[in-house]
Structures are given as structure tokens and as C-alpha cells.
PQR file with spaces between the fields and no chain letter, atoms N, CA, C, O and H, PARSE charges and radii, in Angstrom:
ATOM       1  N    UNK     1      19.885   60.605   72.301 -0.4000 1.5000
ATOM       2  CA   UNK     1      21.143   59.867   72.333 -0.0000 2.0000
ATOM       3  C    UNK     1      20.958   58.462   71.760  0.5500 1.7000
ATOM       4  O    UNK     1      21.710   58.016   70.893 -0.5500 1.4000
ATOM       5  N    UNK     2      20.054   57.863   72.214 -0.4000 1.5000
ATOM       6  CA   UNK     2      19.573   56.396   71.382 -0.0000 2.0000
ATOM       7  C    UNK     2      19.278   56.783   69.955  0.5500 1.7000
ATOM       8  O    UNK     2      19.640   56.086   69.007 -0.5500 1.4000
ATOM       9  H    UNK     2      19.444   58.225   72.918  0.4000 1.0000
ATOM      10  N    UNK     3      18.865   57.483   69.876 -0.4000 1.5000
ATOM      11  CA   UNK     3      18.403   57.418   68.223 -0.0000 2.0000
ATOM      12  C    UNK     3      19.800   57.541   67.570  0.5500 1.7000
ATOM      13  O    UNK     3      20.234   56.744   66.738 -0.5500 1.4000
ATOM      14  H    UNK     3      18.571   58.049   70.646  0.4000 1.0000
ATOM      15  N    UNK     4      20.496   58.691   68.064 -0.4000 1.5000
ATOM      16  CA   UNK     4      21.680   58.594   67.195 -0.0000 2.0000
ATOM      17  C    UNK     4      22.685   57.634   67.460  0.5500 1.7000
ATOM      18  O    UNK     4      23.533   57.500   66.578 -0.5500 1.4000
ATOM      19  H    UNK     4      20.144   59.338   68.740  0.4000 1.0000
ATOM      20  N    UNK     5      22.802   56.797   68.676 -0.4000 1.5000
ATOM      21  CA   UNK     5      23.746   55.604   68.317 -0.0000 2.0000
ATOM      22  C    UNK     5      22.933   54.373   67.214  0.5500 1.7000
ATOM      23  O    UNK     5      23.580   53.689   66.422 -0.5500 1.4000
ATOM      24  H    UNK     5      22.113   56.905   69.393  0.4000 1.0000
ATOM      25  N    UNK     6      21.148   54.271   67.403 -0.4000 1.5000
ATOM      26  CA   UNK     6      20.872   53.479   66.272 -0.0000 2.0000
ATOM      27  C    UNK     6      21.231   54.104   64.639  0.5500 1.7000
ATOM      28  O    UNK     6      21.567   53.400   63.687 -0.5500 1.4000
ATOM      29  H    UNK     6      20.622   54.827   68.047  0.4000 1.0000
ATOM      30  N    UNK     7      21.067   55.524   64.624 -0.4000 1.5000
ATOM      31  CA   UNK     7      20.975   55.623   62.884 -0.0000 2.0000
ATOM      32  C    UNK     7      22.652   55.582   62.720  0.5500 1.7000
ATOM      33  O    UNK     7      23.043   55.321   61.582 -0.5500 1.4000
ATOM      34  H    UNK     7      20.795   56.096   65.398  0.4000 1.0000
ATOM      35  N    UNK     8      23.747   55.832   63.818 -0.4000 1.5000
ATOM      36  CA   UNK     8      25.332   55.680   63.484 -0.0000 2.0000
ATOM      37  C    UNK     8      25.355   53.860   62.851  0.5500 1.7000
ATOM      38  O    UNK     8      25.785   53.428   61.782 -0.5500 1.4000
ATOM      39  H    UNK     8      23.430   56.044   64.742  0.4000 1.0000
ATOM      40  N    UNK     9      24.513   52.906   64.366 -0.4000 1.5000
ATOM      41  CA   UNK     9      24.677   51.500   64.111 -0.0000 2.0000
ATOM      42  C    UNK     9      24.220   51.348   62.425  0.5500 1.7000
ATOM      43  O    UNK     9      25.059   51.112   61.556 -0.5500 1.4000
ATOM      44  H    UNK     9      24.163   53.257   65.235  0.4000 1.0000
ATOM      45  N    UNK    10      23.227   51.468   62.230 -0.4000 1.5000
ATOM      46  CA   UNK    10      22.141   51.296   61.149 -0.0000 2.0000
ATOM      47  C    UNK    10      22.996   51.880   59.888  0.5500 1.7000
ATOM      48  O    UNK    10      23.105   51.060   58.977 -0.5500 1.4000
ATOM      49  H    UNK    10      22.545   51.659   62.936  0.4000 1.0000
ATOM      50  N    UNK    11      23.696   53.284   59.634 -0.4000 1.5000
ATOM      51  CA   UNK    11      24.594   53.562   58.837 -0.0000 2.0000
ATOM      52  C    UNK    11      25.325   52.929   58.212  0.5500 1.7000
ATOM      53  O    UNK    11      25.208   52.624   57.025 -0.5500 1.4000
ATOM      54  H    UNK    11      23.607   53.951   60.375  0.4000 1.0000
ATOM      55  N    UNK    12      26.653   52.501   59.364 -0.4000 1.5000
ATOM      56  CA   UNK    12      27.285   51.466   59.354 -0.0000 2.0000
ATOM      57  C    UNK    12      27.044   50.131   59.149  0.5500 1.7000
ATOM      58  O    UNK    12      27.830   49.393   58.556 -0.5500 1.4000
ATOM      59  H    UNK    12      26.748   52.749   60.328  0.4000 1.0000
ATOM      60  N    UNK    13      25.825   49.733   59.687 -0.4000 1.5000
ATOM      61  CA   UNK    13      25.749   48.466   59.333 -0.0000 2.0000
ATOM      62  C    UNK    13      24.852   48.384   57.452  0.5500 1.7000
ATOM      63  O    UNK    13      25.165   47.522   56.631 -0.5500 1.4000
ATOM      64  H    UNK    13      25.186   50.332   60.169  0.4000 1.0000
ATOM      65  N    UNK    14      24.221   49.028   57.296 -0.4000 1.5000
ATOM      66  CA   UNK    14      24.266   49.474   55.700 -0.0000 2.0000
ATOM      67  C    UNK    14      25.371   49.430   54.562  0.5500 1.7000
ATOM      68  O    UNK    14      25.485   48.938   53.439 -0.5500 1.4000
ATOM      69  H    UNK    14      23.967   49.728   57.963  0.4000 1.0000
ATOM      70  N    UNK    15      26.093   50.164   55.398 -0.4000 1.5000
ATOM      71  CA   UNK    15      27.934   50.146   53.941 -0.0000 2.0000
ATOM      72  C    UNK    15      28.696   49.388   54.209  0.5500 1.7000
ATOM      73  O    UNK    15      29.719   49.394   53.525 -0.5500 1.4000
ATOM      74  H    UNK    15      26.000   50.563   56.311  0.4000 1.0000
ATOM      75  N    UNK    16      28.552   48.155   55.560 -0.4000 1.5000
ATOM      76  CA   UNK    16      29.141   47.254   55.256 -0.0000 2.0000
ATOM      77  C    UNK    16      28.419   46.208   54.845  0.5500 1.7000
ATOM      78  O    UNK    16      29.024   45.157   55.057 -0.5500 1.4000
ATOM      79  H    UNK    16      27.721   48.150   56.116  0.4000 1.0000
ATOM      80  N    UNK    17      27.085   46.022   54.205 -0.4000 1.5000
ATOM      81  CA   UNK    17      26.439   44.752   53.863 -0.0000 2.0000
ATOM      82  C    UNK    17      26.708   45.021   52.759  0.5500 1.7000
ATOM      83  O    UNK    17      26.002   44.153   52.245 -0.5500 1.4000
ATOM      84  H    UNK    17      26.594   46.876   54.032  0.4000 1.0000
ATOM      85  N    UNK    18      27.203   45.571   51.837 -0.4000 1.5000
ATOM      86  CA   UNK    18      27.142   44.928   50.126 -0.0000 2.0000
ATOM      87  C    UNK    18      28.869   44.691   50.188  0.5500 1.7000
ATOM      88  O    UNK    18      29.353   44.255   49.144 -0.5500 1.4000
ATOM      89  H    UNK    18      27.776   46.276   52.255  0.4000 1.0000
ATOM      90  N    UNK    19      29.673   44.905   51.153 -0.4000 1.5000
ATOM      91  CA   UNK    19      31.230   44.513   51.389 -0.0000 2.0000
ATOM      92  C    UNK    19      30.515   42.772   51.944  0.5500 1.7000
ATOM      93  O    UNK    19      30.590   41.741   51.276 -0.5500 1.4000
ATOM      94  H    UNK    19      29.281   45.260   52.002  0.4000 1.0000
ATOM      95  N    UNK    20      30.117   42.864   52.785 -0.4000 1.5000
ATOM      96  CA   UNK    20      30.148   41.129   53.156 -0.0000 2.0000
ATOM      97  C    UNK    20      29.111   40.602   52.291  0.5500 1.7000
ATOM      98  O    UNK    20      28.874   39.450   52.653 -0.5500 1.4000
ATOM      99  H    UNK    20      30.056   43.702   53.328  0.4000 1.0000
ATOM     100  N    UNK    21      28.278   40.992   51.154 -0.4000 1.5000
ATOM     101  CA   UNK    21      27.856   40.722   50.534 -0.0000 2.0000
ATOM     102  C    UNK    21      28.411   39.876   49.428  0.5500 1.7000
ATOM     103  O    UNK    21      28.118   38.719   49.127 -0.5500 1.4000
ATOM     104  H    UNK    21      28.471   41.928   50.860  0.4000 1.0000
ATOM     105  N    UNK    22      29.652   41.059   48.652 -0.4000 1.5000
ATOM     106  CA   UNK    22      30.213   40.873   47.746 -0.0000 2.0000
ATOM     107  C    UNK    22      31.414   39.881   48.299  0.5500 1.7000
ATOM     108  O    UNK    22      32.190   39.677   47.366 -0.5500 1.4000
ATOM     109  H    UNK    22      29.890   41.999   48.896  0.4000 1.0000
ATOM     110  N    UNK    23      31.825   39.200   49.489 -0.4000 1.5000
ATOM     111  CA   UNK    23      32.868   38.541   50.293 -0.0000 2.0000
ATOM     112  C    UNK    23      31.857   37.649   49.955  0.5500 1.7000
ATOM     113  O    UNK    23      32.050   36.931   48.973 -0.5500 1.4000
ATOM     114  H    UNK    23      31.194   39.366   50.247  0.4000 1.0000
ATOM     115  N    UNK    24      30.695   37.543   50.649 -0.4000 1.5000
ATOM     116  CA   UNK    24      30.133   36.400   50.603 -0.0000 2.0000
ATOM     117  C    UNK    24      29.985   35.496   49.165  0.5500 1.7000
ATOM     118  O    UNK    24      29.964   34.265   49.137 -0.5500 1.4000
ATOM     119  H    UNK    24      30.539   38.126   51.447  0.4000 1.0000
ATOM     120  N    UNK    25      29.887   36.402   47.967 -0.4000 1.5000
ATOM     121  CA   UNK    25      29.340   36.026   46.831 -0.0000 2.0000
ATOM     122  C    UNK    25      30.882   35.370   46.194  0.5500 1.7000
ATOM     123  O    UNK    25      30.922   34.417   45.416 -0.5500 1.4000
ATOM     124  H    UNK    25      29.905   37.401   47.990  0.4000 1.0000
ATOM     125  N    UNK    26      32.033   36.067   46.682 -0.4000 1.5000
ATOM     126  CA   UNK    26      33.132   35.837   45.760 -0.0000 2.0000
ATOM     127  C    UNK    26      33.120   34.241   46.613  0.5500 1.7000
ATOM     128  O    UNK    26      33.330   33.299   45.848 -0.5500 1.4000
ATOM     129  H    UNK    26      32.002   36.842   47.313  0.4000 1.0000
ATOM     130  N    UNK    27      32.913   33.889   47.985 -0.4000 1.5000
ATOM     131  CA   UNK    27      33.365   32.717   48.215 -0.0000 2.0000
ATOM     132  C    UNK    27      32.464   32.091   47.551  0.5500 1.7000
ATOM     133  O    UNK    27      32.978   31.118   47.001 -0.5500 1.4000
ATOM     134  H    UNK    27      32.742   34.654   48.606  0.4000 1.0000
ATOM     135  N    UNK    28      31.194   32.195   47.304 -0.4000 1.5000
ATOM     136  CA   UNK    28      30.239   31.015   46.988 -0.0000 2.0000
ATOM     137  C    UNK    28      30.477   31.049   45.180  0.5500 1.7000
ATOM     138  O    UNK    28      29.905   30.275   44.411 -0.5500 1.4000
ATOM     139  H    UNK    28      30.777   32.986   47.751  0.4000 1.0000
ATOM     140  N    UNK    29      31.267   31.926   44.843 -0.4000 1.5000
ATOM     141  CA   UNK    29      31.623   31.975   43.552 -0.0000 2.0000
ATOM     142  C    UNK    29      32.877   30.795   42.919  0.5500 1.7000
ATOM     143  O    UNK    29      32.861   30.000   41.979 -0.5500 1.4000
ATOM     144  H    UNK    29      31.732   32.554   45.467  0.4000 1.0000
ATOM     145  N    UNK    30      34.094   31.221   44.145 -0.4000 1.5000
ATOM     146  CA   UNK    30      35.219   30.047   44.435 -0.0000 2.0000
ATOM     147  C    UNK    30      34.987   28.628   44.880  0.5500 1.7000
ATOM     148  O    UNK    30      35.956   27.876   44.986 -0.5500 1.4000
ATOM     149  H    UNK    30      34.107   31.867   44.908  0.4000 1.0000
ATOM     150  N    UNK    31      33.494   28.116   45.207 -0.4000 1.5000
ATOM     151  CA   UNK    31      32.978   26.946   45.885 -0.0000 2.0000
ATOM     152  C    UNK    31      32.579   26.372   44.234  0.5500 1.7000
ATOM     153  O    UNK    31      32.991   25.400   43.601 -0.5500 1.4000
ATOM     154  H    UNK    31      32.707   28.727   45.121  0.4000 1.0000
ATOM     155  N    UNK    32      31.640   27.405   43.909 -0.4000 1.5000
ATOM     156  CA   UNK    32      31.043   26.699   42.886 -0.0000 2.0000
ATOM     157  C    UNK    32      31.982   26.182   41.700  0.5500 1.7000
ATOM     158  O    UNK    32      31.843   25.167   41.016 -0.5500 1.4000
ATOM     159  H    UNK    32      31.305   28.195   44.423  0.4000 1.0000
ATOM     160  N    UNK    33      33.142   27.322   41.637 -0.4000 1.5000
ATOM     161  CA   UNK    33      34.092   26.697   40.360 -0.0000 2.0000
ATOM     162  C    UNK    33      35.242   25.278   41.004  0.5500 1.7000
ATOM     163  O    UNK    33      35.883   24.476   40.326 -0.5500 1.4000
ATOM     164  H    UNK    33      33.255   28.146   42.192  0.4000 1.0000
ATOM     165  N    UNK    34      35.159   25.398   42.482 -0.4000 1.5000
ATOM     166  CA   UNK    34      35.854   24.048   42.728 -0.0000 2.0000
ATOM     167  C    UNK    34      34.904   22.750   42.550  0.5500 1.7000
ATOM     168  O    UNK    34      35.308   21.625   42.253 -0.5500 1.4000
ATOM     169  H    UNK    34      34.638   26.050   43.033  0.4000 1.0000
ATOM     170  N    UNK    35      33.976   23.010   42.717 -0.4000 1.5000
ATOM     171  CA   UNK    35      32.801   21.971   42.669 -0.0000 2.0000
ATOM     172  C    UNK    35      32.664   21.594   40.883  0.5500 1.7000
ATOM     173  O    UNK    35      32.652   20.456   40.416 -0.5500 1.4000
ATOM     174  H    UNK    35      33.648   23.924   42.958  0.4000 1.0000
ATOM     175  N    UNK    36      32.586   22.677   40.226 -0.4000 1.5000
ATOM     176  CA   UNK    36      32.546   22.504   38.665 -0.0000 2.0000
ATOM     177  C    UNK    36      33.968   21.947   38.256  0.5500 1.7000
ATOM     178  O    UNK    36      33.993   21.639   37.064 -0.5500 1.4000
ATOM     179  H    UNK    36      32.596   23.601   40.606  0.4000 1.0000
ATOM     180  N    UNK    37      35.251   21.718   38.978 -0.4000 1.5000
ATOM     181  CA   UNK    37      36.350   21.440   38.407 -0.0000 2.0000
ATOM     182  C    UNK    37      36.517   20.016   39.150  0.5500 1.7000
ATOM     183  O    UNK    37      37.179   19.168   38.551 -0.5500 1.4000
ATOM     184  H    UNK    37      35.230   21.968   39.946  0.4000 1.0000
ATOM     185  N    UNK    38      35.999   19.705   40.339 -0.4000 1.5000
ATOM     186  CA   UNK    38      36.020   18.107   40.776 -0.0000 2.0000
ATOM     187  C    UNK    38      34.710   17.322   39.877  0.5500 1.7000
ATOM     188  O    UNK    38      34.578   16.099   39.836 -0.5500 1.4000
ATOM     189  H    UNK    38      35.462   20.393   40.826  0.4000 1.0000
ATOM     190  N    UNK    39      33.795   18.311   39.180 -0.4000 1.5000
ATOM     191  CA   UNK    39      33.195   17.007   38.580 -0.0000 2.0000
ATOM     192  C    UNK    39      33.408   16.496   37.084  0.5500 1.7000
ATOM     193  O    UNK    39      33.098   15.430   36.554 -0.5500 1.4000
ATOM     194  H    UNK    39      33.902   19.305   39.213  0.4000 1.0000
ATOM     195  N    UNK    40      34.045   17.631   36.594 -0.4000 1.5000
ATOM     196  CA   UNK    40      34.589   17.306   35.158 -0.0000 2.0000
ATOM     197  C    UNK    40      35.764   16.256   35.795  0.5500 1.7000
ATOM     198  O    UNK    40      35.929   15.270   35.075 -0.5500 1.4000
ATOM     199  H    UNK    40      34.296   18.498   37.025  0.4000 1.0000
ATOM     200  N    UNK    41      36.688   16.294   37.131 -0.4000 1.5000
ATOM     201  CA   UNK    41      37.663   15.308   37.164 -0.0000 2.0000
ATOM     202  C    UNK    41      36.809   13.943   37.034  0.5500 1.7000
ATOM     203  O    UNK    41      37.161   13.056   36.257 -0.5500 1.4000
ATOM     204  H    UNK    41      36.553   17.094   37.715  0.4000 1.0000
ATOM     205  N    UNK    42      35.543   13.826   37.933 -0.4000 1.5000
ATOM     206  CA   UNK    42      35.229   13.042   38.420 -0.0000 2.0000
ATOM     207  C    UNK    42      34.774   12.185   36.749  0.5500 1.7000
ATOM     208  O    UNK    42      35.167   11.042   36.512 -0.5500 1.4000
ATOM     209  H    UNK    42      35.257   14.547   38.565  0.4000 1.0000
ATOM     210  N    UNK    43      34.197   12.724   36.081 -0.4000 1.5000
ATOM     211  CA   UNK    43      33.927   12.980   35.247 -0.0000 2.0000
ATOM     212  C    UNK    43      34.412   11.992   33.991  0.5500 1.7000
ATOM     213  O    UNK    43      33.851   11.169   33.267 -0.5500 1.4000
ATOM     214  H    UNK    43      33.877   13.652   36.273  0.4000 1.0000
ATOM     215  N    UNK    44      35.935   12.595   34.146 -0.4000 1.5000
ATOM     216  CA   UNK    44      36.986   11.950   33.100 -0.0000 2.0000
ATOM     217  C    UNK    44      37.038   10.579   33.913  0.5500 1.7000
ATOM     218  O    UNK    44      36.347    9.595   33.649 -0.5500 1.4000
ATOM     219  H    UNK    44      36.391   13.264   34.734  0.4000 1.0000
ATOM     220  N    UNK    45      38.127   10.690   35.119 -0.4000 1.5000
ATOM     221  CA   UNK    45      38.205    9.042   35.978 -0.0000 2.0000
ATOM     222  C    UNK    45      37.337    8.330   35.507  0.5500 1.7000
ATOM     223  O    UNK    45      37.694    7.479   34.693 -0.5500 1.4000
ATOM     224  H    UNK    45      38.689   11.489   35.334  0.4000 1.0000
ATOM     225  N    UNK    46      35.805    8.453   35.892 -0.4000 1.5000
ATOM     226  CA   UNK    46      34.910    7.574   35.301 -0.0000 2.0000
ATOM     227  C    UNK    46      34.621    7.046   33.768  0.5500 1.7000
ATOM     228  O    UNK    46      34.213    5.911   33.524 -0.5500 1.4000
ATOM     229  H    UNK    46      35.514    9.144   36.554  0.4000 1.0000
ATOM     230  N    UNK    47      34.837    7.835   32.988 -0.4000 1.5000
ATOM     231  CA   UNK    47      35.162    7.480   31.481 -0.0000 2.0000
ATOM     232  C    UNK    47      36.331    6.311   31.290  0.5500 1.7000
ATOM     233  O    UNK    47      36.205    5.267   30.649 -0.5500 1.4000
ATOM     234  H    UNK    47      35.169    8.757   33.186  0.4000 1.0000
ATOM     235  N    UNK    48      37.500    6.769   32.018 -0.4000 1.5000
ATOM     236  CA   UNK    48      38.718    5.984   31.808 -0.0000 2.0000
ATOM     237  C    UNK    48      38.257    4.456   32.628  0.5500 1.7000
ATOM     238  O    UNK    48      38.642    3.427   32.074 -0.5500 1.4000
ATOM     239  H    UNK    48      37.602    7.617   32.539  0.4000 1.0000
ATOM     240  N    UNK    49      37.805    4.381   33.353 -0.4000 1.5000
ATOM     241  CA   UNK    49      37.333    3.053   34.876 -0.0000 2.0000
ATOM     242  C    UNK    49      36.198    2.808   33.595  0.5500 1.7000
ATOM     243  O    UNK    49      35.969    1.624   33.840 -0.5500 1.4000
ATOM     244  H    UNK    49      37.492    5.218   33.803  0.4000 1.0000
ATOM     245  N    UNK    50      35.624    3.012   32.801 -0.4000 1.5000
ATOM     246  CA   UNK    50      34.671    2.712   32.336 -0.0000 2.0000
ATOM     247  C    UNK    50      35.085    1.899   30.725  0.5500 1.7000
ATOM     248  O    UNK    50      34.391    1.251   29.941 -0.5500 1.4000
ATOM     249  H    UNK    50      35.810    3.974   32.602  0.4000 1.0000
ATOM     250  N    UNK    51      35.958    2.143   30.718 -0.4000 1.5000
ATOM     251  CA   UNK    51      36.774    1.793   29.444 -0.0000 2.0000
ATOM     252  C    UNK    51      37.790    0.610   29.651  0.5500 1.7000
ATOM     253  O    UNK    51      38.002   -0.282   28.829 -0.5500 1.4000
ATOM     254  H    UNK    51      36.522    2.670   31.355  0.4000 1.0000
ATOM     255  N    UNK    52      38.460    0.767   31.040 -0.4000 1.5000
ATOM     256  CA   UNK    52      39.032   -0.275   31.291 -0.0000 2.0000
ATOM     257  C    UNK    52      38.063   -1.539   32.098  0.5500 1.7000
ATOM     258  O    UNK    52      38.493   -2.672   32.315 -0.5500 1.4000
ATOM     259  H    UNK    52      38.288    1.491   31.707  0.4000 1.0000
ATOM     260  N    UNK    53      36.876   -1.118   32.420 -0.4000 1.5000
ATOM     261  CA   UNK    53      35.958   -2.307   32.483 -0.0000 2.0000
ATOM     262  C    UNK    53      35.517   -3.060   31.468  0.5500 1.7000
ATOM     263  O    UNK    53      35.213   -4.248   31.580 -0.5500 1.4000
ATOM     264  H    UNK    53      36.527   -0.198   32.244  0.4000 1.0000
ATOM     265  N    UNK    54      35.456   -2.289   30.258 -0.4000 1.5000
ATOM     266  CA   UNK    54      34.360   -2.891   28.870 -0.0000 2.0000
ATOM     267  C    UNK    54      36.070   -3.901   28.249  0.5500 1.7000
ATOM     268  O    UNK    54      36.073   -5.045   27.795 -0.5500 1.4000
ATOM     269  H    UNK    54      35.703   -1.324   30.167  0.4000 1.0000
ATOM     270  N    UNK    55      37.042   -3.185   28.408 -0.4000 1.5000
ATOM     271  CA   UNK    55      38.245   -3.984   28.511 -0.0000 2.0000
ATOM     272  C    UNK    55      38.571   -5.381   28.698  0.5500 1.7000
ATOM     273  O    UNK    55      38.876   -6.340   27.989 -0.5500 1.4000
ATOM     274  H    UNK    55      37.040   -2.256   28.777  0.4000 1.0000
ATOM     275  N    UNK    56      38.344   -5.068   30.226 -0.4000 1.5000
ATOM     276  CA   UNK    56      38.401   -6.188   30.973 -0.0000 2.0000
ATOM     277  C    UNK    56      37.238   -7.392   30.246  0.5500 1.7000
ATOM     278  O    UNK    56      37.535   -8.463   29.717 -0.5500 1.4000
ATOM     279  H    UNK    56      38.096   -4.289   30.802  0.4000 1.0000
ATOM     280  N    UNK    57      36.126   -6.908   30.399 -0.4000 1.5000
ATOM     281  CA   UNK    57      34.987   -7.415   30.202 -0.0000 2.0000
ATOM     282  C    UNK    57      35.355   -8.661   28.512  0.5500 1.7000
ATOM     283  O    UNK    57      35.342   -9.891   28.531 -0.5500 1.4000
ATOM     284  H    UNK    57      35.885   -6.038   30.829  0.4000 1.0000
ATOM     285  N    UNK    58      35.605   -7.855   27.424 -0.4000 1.5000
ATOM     286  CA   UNK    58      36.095   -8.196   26.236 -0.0000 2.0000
ATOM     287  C    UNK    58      37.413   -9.062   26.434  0.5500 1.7000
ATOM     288  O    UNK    58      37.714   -9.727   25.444 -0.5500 1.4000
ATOM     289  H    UNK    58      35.616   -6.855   27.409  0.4000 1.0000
ATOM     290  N    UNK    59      38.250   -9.173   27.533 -0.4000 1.5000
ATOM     291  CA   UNK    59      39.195   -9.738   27.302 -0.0000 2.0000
ATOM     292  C    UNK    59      38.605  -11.241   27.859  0.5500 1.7000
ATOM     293  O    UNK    59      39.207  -12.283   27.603 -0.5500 1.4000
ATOM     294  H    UNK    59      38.005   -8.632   28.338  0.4000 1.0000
ATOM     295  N    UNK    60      37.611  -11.215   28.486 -0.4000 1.5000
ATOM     296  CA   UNK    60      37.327  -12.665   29.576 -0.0000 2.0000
ATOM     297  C    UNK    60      36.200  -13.285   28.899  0.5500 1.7000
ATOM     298  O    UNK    60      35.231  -12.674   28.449 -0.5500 1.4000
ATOM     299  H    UNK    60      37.122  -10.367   28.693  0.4000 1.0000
ATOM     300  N    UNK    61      36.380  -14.459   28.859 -0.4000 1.5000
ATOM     301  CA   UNK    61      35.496  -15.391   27.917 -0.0000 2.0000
ATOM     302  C    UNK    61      34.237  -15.443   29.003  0.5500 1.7000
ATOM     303  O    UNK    61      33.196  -15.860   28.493 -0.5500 1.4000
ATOM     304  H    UNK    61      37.167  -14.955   29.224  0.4000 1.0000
ATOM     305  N    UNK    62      34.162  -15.139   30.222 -0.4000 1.5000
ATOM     306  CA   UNK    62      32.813  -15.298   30.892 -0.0000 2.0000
ATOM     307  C    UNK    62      31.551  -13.983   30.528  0.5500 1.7000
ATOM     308  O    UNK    62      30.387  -13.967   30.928 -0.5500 1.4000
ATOM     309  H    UNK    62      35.007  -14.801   30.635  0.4000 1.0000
ATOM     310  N    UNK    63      32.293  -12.896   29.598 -0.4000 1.5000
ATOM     311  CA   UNK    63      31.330  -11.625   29.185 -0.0000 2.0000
ATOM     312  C    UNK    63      31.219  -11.792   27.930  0.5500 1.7000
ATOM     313  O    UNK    63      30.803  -10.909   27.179 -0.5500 1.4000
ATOM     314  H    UNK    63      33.239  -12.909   29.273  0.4000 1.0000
ATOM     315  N    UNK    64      31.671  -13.247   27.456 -0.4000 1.5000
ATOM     316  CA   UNK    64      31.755  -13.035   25.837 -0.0000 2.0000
ATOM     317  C    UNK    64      30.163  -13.731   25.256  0.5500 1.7000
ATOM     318  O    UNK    64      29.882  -14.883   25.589 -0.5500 1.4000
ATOM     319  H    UNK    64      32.008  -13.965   28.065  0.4000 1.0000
ATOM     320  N    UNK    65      29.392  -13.080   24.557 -0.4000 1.5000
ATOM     321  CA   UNK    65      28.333  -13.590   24.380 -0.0000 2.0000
ATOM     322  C    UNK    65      28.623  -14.841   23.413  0.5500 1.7000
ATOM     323  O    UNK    65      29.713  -15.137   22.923 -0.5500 1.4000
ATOM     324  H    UNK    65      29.620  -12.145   24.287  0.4000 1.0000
ATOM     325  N    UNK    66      26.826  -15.812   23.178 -0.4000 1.5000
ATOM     326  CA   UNK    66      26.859  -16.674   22.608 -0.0000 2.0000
ATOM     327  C    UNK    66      26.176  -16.628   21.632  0.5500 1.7000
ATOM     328  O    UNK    66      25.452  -15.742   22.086 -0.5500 1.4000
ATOM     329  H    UNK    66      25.941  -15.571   23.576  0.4000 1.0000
ATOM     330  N    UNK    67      25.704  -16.837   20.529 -0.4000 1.5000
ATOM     331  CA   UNK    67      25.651  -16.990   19.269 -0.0000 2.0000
ATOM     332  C    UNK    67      24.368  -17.962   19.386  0.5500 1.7000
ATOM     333  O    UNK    67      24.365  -18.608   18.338 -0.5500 1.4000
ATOM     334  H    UNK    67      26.292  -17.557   20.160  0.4000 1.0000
ATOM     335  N    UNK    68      23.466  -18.289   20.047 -0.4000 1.5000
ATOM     336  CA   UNK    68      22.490  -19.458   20.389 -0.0000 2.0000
ATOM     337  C    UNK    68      22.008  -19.979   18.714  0.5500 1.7000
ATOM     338  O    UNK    68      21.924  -21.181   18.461 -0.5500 1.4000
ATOM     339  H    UNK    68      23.468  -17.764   20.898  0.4000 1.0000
ATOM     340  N    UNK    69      21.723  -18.938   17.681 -0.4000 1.5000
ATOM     341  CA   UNK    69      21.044  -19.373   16.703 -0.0000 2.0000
ATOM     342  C    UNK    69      22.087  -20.470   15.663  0.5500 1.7000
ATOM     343  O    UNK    69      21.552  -21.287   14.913 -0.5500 1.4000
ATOM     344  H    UNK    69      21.791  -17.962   17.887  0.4000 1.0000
ATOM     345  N    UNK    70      23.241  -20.366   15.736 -0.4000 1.5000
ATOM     346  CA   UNK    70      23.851  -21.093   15.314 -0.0000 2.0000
ATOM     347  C    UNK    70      24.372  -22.459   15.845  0.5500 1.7000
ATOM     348  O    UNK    70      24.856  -23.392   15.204 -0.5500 1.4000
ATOM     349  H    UNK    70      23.676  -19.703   16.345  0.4000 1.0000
ATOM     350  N    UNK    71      24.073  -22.296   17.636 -0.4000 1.5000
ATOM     351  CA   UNK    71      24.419  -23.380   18.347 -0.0000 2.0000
ATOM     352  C    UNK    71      22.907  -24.530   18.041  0.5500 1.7000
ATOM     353  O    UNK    71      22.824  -25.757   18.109 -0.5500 1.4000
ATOM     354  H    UNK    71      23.680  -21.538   18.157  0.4000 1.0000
ATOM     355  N    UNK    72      22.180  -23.785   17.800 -0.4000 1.5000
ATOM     356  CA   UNK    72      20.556  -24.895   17.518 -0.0000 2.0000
ATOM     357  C    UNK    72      20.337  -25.681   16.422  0.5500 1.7000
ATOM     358  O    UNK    72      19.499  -26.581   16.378 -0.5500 1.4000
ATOM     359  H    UNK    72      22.247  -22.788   17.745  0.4000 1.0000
ATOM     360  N    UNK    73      21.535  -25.160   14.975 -0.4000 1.5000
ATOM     361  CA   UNK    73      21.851  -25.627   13.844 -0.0000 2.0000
ATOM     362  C    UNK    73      21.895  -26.927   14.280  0.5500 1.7000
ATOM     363  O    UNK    73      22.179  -27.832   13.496 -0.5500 1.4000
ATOM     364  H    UNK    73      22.216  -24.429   15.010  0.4000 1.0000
């Protein structure tokens, strides 16, 4: 009687591991493409914040370099 409730358990628990297998894989499949789609966002933002710094930077006479070899003339 034990043996056959283990090889029923053992059966069963066999044909459902490549079902929570394949559950498991589709979520870590849906993780990875949200993760690949927040870092291309992250990605761009930073390009744009990076553009409006060199911006900023160019518009303010305190980032504007100096010319020393001509100031020694």
C-alpha cells in the first residue's frame, strides 16, 4: 500500500514538474524582458539629463574654459 501511494505521489509529482517548470520559466522570461525594457528607458532619460547638463554647463560662464596661452601673451 505505501509503495503504491509513493509511485501514484512520485508519478504525479513527475508530470507536473515540467508544467511548473515551464510556469516558472515563462515568469522569469516576463521579469527579464521588463528588466530589459526599464533599462533601455533608463537608458534614454540618462542620455537626455546628460545633454541637458553639457547644456546647462555651455550656457554658464563658470564651465567655460580659459585660453591660459593667450592670457600669458
Amino acid at each position: 500500500m505505501l509503495q503504491t501511494i509513493h509511485q501514484t505521489v512520485h508519478s504525479r509529482a513527475a508530470s507536473l514538474l515540467p508544467k511548473m517548470m515551464n510556469a516558472d520559466m515563462d515568469d522569469l522570461s516576463a521579469r527579464v524582458d521588463a528588466v530589459k525594457e526599464e533599462n533601455l528607458k533608463l537608458k534614454s532619460e540618462n542620455q537626455v539629463l546628460g545633454q541637458y547638463i553639457e547644456n546647462l554647463m555651455s550656457a554658464s560662464s563658470v564651465f567655460q574654459t580659459t585660453d591660459t596661452k593667450s592670457k600669458r601673451k
